[in-house]
C-alpha positions as CSV (number, residue, x, y, z in Angstrom):
1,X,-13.2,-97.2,40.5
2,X,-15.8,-96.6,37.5
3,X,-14.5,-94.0,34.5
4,X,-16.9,-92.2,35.8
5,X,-15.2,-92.0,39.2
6,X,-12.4,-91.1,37.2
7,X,-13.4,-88.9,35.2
8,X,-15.1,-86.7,38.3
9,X,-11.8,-87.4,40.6
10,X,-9.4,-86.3,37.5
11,X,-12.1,-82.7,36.7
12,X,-11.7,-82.2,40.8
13,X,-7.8,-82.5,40.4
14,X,-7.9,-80.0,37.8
15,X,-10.1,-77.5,39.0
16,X,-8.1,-77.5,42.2
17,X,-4.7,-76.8,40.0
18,X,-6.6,-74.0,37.9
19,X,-7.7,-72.7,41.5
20,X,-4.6,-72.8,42.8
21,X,-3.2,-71.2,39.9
22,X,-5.4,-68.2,39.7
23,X,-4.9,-68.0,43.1
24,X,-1.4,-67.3,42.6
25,X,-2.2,-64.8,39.6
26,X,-5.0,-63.1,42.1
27,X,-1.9,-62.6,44.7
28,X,0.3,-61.6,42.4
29,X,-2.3,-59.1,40.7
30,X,-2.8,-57.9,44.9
31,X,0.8,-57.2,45.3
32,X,0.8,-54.9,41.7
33,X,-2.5,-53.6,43.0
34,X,-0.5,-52.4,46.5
35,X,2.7,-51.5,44.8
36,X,1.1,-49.8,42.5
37,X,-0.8,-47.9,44.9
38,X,2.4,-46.9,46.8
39,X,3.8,-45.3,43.6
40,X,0.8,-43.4,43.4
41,X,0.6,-42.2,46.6
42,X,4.8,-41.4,46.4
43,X,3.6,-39.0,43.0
44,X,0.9,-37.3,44.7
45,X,3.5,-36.7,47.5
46,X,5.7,-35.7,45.4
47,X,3.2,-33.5,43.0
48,X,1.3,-31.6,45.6
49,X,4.3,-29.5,46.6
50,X,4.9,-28.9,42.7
51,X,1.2,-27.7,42.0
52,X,1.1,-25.6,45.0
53,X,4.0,-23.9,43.5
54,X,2.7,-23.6,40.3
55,X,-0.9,-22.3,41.5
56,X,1.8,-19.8,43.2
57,X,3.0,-18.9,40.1
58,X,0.2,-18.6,38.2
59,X,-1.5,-15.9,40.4
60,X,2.0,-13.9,40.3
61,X,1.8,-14.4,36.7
62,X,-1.8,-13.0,36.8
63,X,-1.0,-10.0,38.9
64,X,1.8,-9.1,36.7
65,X,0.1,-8.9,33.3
66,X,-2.9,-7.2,35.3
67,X,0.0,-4.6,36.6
68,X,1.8,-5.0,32.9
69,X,-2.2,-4.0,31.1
70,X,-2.3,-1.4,32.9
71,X,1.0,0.4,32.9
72,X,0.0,-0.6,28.7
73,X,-3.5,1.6,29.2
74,X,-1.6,4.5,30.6
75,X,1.4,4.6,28.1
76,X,-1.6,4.6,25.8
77,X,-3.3,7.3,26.7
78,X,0.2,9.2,27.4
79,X,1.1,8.4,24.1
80,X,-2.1,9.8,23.0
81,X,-1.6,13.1,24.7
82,X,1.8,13.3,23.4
83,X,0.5,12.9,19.8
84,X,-2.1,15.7,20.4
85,X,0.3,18.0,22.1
86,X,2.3,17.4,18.5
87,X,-0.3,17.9,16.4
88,X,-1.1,21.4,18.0
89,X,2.6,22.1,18.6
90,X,3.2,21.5,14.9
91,X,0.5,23.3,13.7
92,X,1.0,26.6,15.6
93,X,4.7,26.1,14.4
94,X,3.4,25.9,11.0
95,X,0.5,28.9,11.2
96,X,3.9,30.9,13.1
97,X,6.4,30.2,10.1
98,X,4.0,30.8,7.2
99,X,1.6,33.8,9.0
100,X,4.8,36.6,8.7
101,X,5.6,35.8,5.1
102,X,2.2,35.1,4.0
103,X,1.2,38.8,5.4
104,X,4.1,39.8,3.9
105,X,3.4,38.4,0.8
106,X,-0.1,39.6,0.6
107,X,1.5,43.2,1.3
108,X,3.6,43.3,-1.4
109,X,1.3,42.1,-3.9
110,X,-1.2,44.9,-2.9
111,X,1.3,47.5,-2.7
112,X,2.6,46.2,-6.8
113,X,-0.9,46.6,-7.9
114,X,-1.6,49.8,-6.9
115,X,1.3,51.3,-7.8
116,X,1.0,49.9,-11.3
117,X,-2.9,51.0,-11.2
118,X,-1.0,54.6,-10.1
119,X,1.1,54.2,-13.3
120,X,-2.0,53.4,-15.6
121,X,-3.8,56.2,-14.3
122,X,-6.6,54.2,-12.9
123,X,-7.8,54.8,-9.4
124,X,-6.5,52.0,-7.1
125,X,-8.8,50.2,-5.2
126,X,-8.6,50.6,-1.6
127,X,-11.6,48.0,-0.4
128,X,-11.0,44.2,0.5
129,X,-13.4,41.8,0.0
130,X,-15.8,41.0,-3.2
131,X,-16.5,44.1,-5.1
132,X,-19.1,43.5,-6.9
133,X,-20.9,41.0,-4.6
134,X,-24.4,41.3,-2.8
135,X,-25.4,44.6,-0.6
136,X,-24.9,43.3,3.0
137,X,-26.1,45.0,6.0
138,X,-25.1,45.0,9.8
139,X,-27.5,45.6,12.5
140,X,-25.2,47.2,15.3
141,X,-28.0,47.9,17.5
142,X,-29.0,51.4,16.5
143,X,-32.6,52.2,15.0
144,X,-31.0,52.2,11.1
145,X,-29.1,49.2,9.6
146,X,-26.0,50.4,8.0
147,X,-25.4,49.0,4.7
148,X,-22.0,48.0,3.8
149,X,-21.9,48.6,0.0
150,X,-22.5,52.5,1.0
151,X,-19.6,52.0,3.1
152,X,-17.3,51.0,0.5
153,X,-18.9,53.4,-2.0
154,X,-18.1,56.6,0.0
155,X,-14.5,55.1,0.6
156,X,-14.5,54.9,-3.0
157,X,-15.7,58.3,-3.5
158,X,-12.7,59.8,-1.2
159,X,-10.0,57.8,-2.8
């Protein structure tokens, strides 16, 4: 035998070891592969149940905010009735407690003046409204317009 011989027979030795050996590697990379694959398969198993439940879930949870939004939308616009129901109940409270003694007040104080006009010996002044203001006529449907600064001047007349 030439080196050369050798040197052929020893490369064909260890190509056969190295292919041996990754032959082992390739088999033991085949059973990971499978056992790997049987986990997998175990987690979907296991998973599918899980995500069905929480697909389950998720449509309740749906349904109950829809239910939740609009329970929300009609307390709202209850809410918004109740406000304006206050608002005009306080008001007309308000316009009932101040309307008597407003009147009242405004009754007194005209009643004061003209009794102190009585006691100065001036003629009291009977009209309401400005007295002195612009000439304003009304047109109640008859052929003559009556003017209401005549009005108040024959009322002025009698007094």
């Amino acid at each position: 035998m030439t080196a050369g011989e050798l040197a052929v027979l020893m490369a064909a030795v260890l190509c056969s070891i190295g292919f041996a050996a990754l032959v082992v590697v390739l088999v033991r990379v085949l059973d990971a592969l499978r056992e790997l694959r049987r986990e997998v398969s175990d987690l979907r198993a296991e998973t599918r149940p899980l995500l069905h439940d929480l697909r389950i879930s998720t449509i309740e949870a749906r349904e109950t905010v829809d239910e939740a939004r609009s329970d929300l939308e009609r307390f709202d616009r209850v809410l918004g009735s109740a406000e304006a129901i206050g608002d005009a109940v306080s008001v007309h409270v308000a316009r009932t407690a101040f309307s008597a003694p407003m009147i009242k007040f405004a009754g007194l104080a005209k009643g004061t003046s003209r009794t102190f006009a009585r006691l100065r010996g001036t003629p009291a002044n009977r009209a309401v409204g400005p007295q002195n203001g612009p000439s304003r006529t009304i047109d109640i449907g008859t052929d003559e317009p009556i003017e209401l600064e005549q009005q108040n001047q024959r009322r002025r007349r009698r007094a």
